[in-house]
C-alpha positions in Angstrom: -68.3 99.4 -67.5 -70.4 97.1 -68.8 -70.2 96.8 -73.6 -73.3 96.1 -75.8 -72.3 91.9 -76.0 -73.0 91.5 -72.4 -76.4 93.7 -72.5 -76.9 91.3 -75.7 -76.8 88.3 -73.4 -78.6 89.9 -70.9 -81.8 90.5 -73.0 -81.3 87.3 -74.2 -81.9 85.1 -70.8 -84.4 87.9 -69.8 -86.3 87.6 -72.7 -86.3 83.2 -72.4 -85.6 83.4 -68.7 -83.8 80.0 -69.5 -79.6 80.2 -70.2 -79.4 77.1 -72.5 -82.4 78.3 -74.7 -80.4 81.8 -74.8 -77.2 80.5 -75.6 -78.9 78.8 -78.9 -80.4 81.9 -79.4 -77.0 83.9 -79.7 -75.3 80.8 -81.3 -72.9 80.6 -78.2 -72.4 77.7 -75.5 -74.3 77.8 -71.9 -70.7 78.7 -69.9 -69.7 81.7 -72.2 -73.1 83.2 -71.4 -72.8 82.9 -67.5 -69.7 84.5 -67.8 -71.0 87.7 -69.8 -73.9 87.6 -67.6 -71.7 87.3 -64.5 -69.2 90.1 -65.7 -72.3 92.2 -66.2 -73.8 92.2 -62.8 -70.0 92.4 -61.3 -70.1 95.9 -63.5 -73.5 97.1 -62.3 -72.7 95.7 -58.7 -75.9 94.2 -58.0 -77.3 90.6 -59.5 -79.6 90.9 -62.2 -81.4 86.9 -62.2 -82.4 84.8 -59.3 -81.5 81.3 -60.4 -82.4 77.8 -59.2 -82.2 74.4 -60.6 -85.7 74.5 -61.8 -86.2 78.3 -62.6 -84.2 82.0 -63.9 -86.5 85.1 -62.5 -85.6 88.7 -63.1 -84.6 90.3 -60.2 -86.3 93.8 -59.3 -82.0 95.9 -60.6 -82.7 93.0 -63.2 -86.4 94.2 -64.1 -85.2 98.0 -64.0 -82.6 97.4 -66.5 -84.1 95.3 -69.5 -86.2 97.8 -70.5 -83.6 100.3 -71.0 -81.1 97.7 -72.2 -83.8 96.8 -75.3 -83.2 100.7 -75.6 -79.4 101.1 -75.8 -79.1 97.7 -78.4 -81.6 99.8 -80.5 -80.2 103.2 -80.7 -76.9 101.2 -81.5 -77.9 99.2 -84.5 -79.4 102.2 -85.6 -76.1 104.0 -85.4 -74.5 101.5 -86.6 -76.5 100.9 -89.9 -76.1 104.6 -90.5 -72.3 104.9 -90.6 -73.5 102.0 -92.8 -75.5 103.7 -95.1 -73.0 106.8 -95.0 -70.1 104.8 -95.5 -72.0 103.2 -98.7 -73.2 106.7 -99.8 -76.9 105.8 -99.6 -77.3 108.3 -96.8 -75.8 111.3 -96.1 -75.5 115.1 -97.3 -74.2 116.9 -100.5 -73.9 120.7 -100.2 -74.5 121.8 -103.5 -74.1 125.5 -105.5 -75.9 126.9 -107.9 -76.5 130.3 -109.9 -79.4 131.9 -110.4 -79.8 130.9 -113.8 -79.6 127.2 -113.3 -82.4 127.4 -110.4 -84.7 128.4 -113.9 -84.3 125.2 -115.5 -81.3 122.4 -114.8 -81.0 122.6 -110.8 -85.0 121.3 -110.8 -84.7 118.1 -113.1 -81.1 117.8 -111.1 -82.7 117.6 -107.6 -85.6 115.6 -109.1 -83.3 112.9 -110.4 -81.4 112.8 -107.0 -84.5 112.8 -105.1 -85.8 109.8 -106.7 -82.7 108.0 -106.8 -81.1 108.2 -103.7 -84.0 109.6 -101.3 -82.2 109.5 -98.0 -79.4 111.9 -99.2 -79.8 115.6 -97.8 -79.6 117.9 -100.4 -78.3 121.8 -99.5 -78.6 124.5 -101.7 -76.7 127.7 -102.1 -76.7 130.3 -104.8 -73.8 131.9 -105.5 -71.9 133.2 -108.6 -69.4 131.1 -110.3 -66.3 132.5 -108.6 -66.9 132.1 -105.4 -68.6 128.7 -106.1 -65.1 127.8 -107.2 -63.8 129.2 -103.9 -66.0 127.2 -101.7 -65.5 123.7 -103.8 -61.5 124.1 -103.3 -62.1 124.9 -99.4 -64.9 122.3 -99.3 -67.7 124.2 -98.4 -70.0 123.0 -101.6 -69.6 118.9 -102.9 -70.6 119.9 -106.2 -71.5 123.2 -108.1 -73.5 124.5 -110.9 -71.4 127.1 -112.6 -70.3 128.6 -116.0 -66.8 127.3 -116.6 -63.7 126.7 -114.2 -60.8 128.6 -115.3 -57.5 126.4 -117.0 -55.5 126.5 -114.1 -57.7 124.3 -111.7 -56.3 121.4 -112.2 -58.1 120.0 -108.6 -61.3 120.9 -110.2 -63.2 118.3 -112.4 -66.1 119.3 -114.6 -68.9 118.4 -117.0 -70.8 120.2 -118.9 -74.5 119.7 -118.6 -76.5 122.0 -120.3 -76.0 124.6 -123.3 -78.2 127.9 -124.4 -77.7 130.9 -126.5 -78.3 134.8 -125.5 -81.6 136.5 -126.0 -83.0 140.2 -125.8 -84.2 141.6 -122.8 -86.0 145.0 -124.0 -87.8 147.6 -122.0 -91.8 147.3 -123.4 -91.4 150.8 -124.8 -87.8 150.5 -126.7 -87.9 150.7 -130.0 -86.0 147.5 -130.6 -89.2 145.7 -129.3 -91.4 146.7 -132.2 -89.2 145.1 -134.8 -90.2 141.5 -135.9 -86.5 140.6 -136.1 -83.5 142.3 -134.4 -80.1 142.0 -135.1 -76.7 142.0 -132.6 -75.9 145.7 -135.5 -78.7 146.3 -134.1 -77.6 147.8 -130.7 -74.9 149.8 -131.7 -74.9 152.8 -129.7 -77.5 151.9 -128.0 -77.5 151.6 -124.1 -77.2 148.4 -123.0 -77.3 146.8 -119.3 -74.1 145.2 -119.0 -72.4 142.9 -116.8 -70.0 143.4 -113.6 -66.4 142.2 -114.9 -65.6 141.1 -111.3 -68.8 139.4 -110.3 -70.4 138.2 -113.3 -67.1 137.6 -115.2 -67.7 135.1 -117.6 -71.0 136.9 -119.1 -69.2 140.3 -119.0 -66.6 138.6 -121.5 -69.3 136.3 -123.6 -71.0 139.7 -124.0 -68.1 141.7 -125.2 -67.3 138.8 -127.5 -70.3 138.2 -129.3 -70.5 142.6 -130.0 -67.1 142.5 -131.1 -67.8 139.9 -133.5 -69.9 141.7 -135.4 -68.3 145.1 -135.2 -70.7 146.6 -132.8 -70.4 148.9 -129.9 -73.1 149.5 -127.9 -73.5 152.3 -125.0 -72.5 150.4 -121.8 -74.0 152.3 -119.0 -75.3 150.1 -116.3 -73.7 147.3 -114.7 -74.9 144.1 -112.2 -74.0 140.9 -111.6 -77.4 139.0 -111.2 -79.6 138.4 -113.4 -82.6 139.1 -111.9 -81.1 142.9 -111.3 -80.0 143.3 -114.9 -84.0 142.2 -115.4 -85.3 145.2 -113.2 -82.9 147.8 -114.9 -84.1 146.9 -118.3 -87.8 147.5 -116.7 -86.5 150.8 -115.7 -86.2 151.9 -118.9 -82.1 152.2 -118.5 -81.2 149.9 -121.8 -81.5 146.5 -123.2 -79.3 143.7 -121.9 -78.0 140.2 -123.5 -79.2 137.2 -121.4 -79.2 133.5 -121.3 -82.2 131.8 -122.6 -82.9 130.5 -119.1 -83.7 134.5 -118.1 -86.3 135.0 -120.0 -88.6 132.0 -118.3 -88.8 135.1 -115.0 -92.1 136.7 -115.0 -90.9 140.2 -115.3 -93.0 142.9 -116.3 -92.7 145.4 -118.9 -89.8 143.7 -120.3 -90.2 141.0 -123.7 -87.6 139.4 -124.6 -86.4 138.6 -128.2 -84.2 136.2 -130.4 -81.0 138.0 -131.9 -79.4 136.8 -135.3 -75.7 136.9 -135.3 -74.5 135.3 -132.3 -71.8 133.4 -132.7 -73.6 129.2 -132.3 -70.2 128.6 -130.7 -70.3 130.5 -128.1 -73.2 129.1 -126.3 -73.8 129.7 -122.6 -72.4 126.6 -120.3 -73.6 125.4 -117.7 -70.6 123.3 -116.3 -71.2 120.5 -113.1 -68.2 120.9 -111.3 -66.5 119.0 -107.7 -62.9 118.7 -106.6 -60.9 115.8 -107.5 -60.3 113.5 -104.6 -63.7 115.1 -102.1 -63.9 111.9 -99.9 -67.5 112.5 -99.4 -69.4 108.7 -100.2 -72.7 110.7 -100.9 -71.0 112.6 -103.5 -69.4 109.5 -105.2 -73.1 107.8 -105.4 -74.2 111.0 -106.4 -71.9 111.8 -109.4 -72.8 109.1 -111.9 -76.0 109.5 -111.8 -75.4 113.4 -112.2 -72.9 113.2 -115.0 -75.4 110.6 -116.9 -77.3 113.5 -117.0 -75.9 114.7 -120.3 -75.4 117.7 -122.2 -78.6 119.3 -123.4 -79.6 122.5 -125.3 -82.5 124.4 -123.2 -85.3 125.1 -125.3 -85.9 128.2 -126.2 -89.6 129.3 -125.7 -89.9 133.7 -125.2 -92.8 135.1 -123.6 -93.7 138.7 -123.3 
């Protein structure tokens, strides 16, 4: 079977139809290109030039071949520069996760930022919640996630946080919380409130529960979701109030306003955490990480809207 270097030296004669002006070409001597062209045509099993003293001429196999020879050196410098490019990280994929939350307002600037600086990187999205973004980053399903906290154990886990908000209101149009130019955490004590799953949505469920206890309040927990968006359409319902990330309230969601509560604790904000495993091999990732942890932490604005 004939390899690229002698399909090199082919295109080269064919293309000057002259072996010593070929050889210069390919920085080579005249007898180490009759060789390759001679091991060539012993491999195809048919001669390729018709050679004199005065003249090289393409013979019809040889006429038949250059074309797709141009072909085959082309599709293999392009495969070639892209295990390049890959290699170097400046092409490539990076699966990345996501809750619903981030897509509102750090995922966009994120992918913006990635975009511009390395455009020939595929970027994959998928939402999921925080634990089983964990799940997929240890198995290596996701490069990187966008998530609320990794728990103390995961030492194969790195992280950064990226972005920091506080809680907000979410209130049915009608409740009478709504009507009040200033509300209080006191405030909802007793009162139903939409509450989140302590399986699925674990680290609100526990940020929630912390911030009430705080302040010596119990409210009524009735309902109980996982995803924001849900929590949203309960409160609509008329079924309670909820407690969510600044972030939530930029959904256009109506019949629900949403309002700023005094007596949240300022420490416990709500994280937004970068997160990859220590030691993912993917070159993509390692261009991508700098630029992403660069980034800096940041404190969403708070802007409400009825």
């Amino acid at each position: 079977m004939f390899d690229l270097n002698q399909l090199r030296c082919f295109v080269a004669v064919a293309d000057e139809l002259h072996f010593g002006r070929a050889a210069a070409r390919l920085h080579m001597t005249q007898p180490p290109l009759t060789r390759q062209i001679q091991l060539l045509e012993h491999s195809i099993g048919t001669p390729l030039f018709s050679r004199t003293n005065r003249m090289v001429r393409l013979t019809p196999a040889g006429r038949s071949l250059l074309p797709e020879a141009h072909v085959i050196l082309r599709l293999a410098e392009k495969a070639r520069l892209s295990a390049l490019r890959t290699g170097l990280g400046e092409a490539g994929r990076i699966v990345i996760g996501f809750t619903a939350t981030a897509g509102y307002e750090f995922l966009p600037e994120m992918l913006g930022r990635l975009r511009r600086t390395l455009p020939d990187i595929d970027l994959e999205l998928r939402e999921m919640v925080s634990r089983l973004q964990i799940e997929a980053l240890e198995s290596g399903q996701l490069d990187v996630g966008l998530l609320r906290r990794l728990p103390a154990d995961r030492d194969d886990l790195d992280s950064v946080c990226v972005a920091r908000e506080t809680l907000v209101a979410a209130l049915p149009l009608d409740h009478p919380l709504a009507r009040r130019p200033s509300i209080h955490l006191r405030d909802f004590n007793g009162r139903p409130l939409v509450m989140y799953s302590p399986d699925d949505a674990q680290y609100f469920h526990e940020l929630v529960r912390h911030v009430f206890a705080r302040v010596g309040a119990r409210p009524d927990y009735g309902q109980y979701v996982s995803q924001i968006h849900s929590m949203l359409a309960v409160v609509r319902s008329g079924l309670g109030a909820a407690l969510v990330p600044e972030a939530g309230s930029r959904q256009a969601c109506e019949g629900v306003v949403f309002r700023e509560v005094g007596g949240i604790d300022p420490v416990k904000l709500v994280e937004l955490h970068l997160a990859w495993k220590i030691g993912n091999d993917n070159p993509a990732l390692m261009k991508a990480l700098p630029l992403l942890q660069n980034i800096g932490i940041r404190r969403l604005p708070l802007t409400l809207a009825d």
